[in-house]
N, C-alpha and C positions, 0 to 999 in steps of 0.2 A: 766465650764467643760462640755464636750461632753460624752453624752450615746450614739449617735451613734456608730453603728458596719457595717462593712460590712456583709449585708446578706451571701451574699456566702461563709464567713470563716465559720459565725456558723451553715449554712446545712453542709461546708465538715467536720468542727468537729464535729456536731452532728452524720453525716453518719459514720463517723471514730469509733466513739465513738459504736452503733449501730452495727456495721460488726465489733467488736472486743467481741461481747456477743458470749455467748456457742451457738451451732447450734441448742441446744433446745428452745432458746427464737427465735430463728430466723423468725420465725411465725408472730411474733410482731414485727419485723422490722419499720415497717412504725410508730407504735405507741410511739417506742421505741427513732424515731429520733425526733419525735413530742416534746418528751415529755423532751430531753435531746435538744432540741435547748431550748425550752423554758428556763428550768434548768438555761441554758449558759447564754441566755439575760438577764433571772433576776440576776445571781452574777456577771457578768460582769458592768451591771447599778449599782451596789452597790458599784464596784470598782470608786475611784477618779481616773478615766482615761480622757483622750485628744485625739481626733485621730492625723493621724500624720500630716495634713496638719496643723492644728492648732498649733502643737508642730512645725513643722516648720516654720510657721512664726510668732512664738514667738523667735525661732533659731535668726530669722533675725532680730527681734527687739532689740536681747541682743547683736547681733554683730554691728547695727549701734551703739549701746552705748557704748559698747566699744569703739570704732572706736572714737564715739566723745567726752569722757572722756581720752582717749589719748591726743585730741589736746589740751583742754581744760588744760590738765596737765602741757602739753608743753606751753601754751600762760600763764598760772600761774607761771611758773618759770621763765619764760623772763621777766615778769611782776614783782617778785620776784629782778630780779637781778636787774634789772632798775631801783628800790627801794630803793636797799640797795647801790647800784651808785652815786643818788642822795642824800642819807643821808648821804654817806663819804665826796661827794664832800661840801656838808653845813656843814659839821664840819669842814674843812680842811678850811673854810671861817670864823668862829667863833672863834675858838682856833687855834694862830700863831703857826706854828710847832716849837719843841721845839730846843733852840739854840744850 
């Protein structure tokens, strides 16, 4: 799993976060985004998160398996009936149908 983040989502949340204080902290602004990016990165790192290109081409790995556990299903049933073809037809050669 990925801890990367985009830098620029957690400055605009930090800055979000920072310009939503009372106008009396406003003084500390800069300290105040400091200290709330940091915040971010560390519960964010503590989150099991993935960014999204990784979650996408996991997307794509679970779609080719799909994909080939379909055919696979479909070459099991052919395989299936071909089986069960060949096991009537060797009984139908063993025991004379009845008169």
């Amino acid at each position: 799993m990925s801890t990367n983040f985009d830098p620029r989502f957690l400055e605009d949340l930090a800055k979000r976060l920072s310009e939503s204080m009372p106008p009396q902290l406003q003084a500390l602004k800069s300290d105040l985004e400091s200290n709330f990016k940091s915040v971010l990165q560390a519960g964010l790192t503590r989150l099991d998160l993935v960014t999204r290109q990784e979650f996408d081409v996991q997307a794509g790995v679970l779609a080719r398996t799909r994909e080939r556990l379909g055919q696979l299903e479909g070459r099991l049933a052919g395989l299936e009936a071909e089986l069960s073809r060949l096991e009537r037809e060797a009984a139908e050669r063993v025991e004379p149908p009845p008169a």
